[in-house]
C-alpha positions in Angstrom: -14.7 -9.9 -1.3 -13.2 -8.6 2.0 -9.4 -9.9 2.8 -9.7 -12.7 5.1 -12.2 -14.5 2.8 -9.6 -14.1 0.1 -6.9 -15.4 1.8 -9.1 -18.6 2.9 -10.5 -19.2 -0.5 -6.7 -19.3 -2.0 -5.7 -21.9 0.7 -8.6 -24.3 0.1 -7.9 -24.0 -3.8 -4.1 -24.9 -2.8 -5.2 -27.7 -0.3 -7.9 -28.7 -2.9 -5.4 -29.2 -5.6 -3.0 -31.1 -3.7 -5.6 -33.0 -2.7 -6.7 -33.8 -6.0 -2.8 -34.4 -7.3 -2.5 -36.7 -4.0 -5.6 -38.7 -5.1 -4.7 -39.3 -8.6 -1.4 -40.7 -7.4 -2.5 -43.0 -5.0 -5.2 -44.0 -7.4 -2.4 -44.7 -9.9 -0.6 -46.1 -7.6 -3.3 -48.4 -5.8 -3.8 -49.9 -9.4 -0.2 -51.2 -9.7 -0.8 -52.6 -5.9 -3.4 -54.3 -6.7 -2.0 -55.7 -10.1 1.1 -57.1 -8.5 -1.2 -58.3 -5.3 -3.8 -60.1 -7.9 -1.1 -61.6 -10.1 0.7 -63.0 -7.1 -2.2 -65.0 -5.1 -3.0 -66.3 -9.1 0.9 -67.4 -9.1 0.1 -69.1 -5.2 -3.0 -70.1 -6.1 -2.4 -72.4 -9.5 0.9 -73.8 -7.3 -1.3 -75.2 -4.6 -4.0 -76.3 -6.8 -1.6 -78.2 -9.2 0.2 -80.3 -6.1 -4.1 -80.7 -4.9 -5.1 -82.1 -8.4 -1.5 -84.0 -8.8 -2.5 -85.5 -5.6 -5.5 -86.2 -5.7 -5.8 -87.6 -9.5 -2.8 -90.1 -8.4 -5.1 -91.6 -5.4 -8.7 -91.1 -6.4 -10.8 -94.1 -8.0 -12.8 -93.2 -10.9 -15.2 -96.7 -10.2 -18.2 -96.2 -12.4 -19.3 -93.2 -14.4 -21.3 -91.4 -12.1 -18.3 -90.2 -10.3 -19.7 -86.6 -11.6 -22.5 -86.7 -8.4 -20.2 -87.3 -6.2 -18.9 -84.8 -3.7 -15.7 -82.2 -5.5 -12.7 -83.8 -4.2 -11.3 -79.9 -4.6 -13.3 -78.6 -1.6 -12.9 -75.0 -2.8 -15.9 -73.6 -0.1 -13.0 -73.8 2.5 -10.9 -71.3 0.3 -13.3 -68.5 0.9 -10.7 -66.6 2.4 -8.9 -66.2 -0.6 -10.6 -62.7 -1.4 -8.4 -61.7 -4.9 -9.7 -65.2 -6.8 -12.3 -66.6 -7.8 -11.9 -70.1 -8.1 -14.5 -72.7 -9.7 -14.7 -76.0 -11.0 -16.8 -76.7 -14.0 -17.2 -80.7 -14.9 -17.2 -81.9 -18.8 -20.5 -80.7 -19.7 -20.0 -77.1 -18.4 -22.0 -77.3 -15.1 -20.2 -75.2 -11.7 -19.7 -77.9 -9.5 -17.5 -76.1 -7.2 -16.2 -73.0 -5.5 -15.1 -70.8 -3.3 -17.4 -68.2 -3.5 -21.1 -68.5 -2.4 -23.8 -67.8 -5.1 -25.0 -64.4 -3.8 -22.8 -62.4 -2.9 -23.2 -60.7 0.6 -20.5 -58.4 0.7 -22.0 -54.9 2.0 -18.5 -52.9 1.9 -18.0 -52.5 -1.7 -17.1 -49.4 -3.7 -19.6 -47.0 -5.5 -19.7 -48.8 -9.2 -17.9 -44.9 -10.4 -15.2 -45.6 -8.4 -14.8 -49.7 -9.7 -15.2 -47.9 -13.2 -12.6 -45.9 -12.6 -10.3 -48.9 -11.4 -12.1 -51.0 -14.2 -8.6 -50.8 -15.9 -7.1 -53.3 -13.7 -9.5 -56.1 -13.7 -9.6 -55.6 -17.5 -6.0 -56.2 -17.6 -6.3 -59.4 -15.6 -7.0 -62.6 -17.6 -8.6 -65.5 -16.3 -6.6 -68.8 -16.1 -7.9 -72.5 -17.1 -7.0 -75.9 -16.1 -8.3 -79.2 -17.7 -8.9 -82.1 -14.7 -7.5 -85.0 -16.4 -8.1 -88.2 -14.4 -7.4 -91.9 -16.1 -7.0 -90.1 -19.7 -10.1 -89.3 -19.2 -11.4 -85.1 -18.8 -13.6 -84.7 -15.6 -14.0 -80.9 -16.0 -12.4 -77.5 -16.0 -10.7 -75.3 -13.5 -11.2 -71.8 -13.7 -9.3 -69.5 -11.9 -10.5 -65.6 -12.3 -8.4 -62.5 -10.6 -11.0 -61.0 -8.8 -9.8 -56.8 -7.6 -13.0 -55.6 -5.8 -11.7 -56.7 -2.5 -8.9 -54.6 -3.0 -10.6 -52.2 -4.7 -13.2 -51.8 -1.6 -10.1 -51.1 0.6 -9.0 -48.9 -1.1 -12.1 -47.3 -1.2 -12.1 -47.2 2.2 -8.7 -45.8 2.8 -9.1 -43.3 0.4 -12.5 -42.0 2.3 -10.5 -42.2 5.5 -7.8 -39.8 4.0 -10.5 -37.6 2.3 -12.0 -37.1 5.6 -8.9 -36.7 7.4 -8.4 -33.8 4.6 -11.7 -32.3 4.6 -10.8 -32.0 8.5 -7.5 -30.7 7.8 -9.2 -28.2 5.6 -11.3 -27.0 8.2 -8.6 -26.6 10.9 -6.4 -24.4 8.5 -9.2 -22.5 7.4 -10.6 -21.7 10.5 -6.6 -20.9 12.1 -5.8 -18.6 9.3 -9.0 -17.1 9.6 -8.8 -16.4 12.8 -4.8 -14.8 12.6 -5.9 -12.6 9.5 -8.6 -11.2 11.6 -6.8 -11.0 14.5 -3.9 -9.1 12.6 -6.7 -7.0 10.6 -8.4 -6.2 13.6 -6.0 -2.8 14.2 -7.3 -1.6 10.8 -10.3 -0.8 12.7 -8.6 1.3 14.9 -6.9 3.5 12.1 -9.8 3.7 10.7 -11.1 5.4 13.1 -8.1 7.6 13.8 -8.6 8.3 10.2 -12.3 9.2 10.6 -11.3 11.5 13.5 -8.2 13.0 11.7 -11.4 13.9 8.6 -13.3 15.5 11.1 -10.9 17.6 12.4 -9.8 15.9 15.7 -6.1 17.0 15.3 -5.4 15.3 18.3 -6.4 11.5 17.3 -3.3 9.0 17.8 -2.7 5.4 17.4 -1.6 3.0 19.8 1.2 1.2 19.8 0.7 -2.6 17.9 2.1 -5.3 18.5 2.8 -6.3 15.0 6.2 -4.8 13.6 4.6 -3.6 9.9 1.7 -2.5 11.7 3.6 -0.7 14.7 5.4 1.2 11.9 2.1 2.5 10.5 1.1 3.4 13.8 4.3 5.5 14.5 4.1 7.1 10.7 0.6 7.7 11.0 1.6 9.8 15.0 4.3 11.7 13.3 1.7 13.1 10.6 -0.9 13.7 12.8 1.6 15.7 14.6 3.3 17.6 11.8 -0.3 18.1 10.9 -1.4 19.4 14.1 1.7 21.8 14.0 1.1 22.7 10.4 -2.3 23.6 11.3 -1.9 25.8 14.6 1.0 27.7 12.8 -1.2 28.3 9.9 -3.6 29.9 12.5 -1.0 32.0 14.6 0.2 33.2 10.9 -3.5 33.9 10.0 -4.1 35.6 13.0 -0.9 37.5 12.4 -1.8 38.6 8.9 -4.8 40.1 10.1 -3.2 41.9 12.9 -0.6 43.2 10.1 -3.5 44.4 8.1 -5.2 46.0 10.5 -2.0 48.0 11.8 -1.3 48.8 8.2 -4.9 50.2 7.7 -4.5 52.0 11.3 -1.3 53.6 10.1 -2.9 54.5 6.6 -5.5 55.9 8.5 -3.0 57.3 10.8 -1.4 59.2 8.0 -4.7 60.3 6.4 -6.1 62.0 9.1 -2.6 63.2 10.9 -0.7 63.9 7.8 -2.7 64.3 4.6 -5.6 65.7 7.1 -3.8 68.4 8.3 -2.3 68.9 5.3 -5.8 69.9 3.9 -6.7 71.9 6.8 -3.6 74.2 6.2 -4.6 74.5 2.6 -8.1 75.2 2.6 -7.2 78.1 5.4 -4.5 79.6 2.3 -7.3 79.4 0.3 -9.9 80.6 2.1 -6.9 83.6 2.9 -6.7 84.3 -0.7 -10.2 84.1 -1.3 -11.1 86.8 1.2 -8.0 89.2 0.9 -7.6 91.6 -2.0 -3.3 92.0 -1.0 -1.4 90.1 -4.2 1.2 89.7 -1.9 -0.7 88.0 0.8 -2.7 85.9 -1.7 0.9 84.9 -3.2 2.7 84.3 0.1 -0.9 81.6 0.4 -0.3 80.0 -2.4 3.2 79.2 -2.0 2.2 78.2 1.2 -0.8 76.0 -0.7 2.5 74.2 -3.2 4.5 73.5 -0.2 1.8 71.7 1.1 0.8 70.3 -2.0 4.5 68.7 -1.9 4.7 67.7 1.4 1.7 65.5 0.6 3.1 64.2 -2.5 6.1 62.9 -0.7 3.5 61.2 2.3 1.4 59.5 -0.8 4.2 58.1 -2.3 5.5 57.0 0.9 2.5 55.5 1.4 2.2 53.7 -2.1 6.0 52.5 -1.9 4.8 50.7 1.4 1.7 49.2 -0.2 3.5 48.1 -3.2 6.8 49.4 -4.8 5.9 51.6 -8.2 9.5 50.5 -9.8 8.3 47.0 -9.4 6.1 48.0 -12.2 7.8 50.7 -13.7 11.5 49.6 -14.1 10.8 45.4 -13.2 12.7 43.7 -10.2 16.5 44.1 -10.6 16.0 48.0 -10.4 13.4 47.5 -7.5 15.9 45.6 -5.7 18.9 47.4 -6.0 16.6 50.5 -5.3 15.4 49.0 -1.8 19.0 47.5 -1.3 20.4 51.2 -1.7 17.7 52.7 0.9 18.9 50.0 3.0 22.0 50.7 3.1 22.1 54.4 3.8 19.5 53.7 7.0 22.3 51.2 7.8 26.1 52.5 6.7 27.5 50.0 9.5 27.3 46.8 7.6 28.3 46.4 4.1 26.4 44.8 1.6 27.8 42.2 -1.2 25.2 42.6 -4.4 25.3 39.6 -7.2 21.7 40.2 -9.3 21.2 39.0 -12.5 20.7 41.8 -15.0 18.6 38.7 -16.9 15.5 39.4 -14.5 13.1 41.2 -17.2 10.9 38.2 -18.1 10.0 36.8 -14.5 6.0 37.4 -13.9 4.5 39.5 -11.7 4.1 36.8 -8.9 7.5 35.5 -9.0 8.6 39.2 -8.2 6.7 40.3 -5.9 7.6 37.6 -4.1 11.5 37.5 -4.5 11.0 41.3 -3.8 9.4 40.6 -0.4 11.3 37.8 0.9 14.7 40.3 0.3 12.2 42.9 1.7 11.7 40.6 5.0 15.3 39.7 5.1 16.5 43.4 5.7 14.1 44.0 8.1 15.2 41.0 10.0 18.6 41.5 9.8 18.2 45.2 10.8 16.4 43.8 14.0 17.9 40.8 15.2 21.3 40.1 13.2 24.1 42.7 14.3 25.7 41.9 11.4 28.5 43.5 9.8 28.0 42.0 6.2 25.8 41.0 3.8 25.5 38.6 1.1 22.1 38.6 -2.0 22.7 36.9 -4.9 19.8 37.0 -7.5 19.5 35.0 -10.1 17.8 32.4 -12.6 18.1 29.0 -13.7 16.4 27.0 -16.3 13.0 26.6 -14.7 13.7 28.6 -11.0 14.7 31.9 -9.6 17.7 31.4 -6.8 17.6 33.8 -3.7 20.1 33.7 -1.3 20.7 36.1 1.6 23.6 35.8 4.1 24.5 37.3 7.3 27.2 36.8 9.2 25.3 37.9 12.3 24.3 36.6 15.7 22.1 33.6 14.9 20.3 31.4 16.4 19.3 27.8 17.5 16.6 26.4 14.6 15.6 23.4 17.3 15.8 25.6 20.0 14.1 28.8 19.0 10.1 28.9 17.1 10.7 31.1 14.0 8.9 34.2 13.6 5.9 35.1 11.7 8.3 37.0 9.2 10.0 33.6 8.3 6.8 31.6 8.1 5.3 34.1 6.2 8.1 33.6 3.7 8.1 30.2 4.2 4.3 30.1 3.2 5.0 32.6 -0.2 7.5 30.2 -1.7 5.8 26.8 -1.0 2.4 28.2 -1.7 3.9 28.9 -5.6 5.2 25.3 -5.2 9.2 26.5 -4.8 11.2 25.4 -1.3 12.7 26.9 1.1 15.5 26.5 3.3 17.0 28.2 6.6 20.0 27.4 8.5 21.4 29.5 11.2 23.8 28.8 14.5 25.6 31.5 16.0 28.7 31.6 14.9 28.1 31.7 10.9 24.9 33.8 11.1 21.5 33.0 9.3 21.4 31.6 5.5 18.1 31.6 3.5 17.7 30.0 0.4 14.6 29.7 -2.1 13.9 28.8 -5.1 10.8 30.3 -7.0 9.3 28.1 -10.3 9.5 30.7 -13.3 6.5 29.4 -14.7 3.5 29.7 -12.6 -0.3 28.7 -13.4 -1.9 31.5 -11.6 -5.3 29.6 -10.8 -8.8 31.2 -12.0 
């Protein structure tokens, strides 16, 4: 059940039940109407017919006895009008002689017989009133006056028709309006579902419009900003992708560089020493060769390791991250004796797994190297060290900075960037130029290393 029909079936169940409370009310209330309406024509009605019979008794000659035949002195047919009654007149031996209703009733605008029965309480509560005809001491017959409600009870009949159409109406109207707002203020949904739809297919470029509706406008401008920060998101993850296969294939082009320049030549020079001592019978040549052969040897063992501490630091997993970073601190430092360096580590860095430290190791790592290139500074600030669940880094330099709204960071800072929220820690960079460049991140200790 979609929204709008909601919405129009909890209205009509409101309208319905106020309908429904309004009905019994004026039900409730149309009985006491009609009581006090009933009761009071009986109260005009036995006045005027008193003063008629008073009258009428004091002047009328009762001459023989078959006074009975002769035409009702009462003339009730011309009190037709008087709806709430009926009034009759029955002589001594019980036969209608007179009233003011005719025999058959021809009234066509009377209530359904549920809705008398469920006024029935009111002409049950009305009792019929009787008044012997007395003439000469002598009993002519009976007056019988009987509240009679249906002509009421037809009007209200009718009224109460009139105001359930007038409410079935109204129920229409209100229906219809609010269907018609809800769909006109649910018909934007189709156009974020469709920026949705094109966001899902990769249209980075899908926007909302702006509505007119404030809660919806809000959406719209919420919904902008993320496509946005999306689109960004995405294009940097590119560039950076793009970048860390241009890193990797210079760092295999140098590897190969230094096989086939360093470790190549290297070879050459040995296998000629060899092939020297193989082919000479001289002890001293064949021992001035294989000097030559260990020097070589050497100077290859220095290029390997070299090579391997550029790949990945052995003391990372020899000695564990405090020695690997005071280690690459200390090399630091002697390629750059200008600008001095302020070391806080914890010594309590034994424990941290493997991909915490690598990581803390790089992003110190990628700090240097950016401060060695952009910063002129003249000092430095790392402090290492852990809290209950996180490993702090900081790294300060009171160098020339820069503008963070101004200037696109590097691929060096978004690759950081990328390490510390892709374990699920945050980082944070803020730099101007006159206090330098602070970097702060915080690695999670405890890392689920997915399968």
């Amino acid at each position: 059940m979609n929204l709008k029909i909601r919405i129009n079936l909890i209205i009509t169940l409101m309208l319905a039940l106020v309908m429904l409370i309004g009905t019994v009310m004026t039900i409730n209330n149309a009985q006491e109407d009609i009581r006090a309406e009933v009761d009071s024509t009986t109260v005009l009605a036995l006045h005027l017919l008193d003063a008629e019979v008073s009258h009428y008794t004091s002047d009328y000659a009762w001459a023989n006895s078959n006074a009975d035949d002769k035409v009702s002195i009462f003339r009730l047919q011309s009190l037709d009008n008087v709806r709430h009654l009926r009034i009759e007149f029955f002589d001594s031996f019980g036969r209608l002689r007179d009233s003011n209703r005719p025999p058959v009733s021809s009234d066509t605008n009377s209530s359904p017989d549920w809705f008398e029965s469920l006024m029935g309480k009111v002409s049950t509560s009305l009792k019929a009133t009787h008044r012997p005809i007395i003439v000469n001491n002598r009993i002519l017959g009976e007056m019988v006056i009987t509240p009679d409600p249906s002509y009421e009870i037809a009007e209200i009949w009718h009224d109460t028709i009139g105001l359930l159409s007038l409410g079935f109406l109204f129920f229409l109207v209100v229906n219809g309006m609010v269907y018609w707002a809800v769909d006109s203020a649910l018909r934007p949904i189709k156009k974020i579902l469709n920026a949705l739809t094109q966001l899902e297919h990769g249209n980075l470029q899908a926007r909302l419009p702006v509505f007119s509706l404030p809660e919806l406008s809000s959406v719209s401008n919420k919904f902008n900003a993320m496509a946005q920060t999306l689109e960004n998101s995405t294009l940097n993850n590119h560039r950076l992708t793009q970048q860390i296969i241009r890193l990797q294939e210079d760092e295999r082009k140098n590897i190969a560089h230094d096989l086939h320049d360093e470790i190549g030549q290297h070879l050459t020079a040995i296998n000629i020493d060899a092939s020297v001592i193989l082919k000479t019978d001289n002890i001293s040549t064949a021992k001035e060769s294989a000097m030559a052969i260990s020097a070589v040897a050497m100077q290859m063992m220095e290029i390997v390791r070299a090579m391997l501490q550029r790949l990945r630091p052995a003391m990372l997993d020899e000695l564990g991250l405090c020695a690997s970073l005071h280690e690459l601190i200390e090399t630091w430092r002697q390629r750059n004796r200008s600008i001095s360096v302020s070391i806080n580590i914890s010594s309590q860095l034994g424990c941290i797994n493997e991909t915490t430290a690598i990581t803390a190791y790089r992003i110190v790592q990628e700090c240097l190297t950016n401060i060695t290139k952009h910063a002129n500074a003249r000092l430095v600030t790392i402090k290492i060290e852990p809290k209950a669940d996180y490993l702090k880094i900081l790294v300060h330099d009171n160098g020339h900075g820069f503008d963070t709204q101004l200037t696109s960071q590097g691929f060096g800072l978004a690759g950081m960037r990328e390490r510390v929220e892709g374990l699920g820690g945050s980082f944070h960079l803020s730099s101007n130029q006159e206090t330098g460049v602070l970097i702060e991140a915080s690695l999670p200790l405890n890392i689920k290393v997915p399968k």
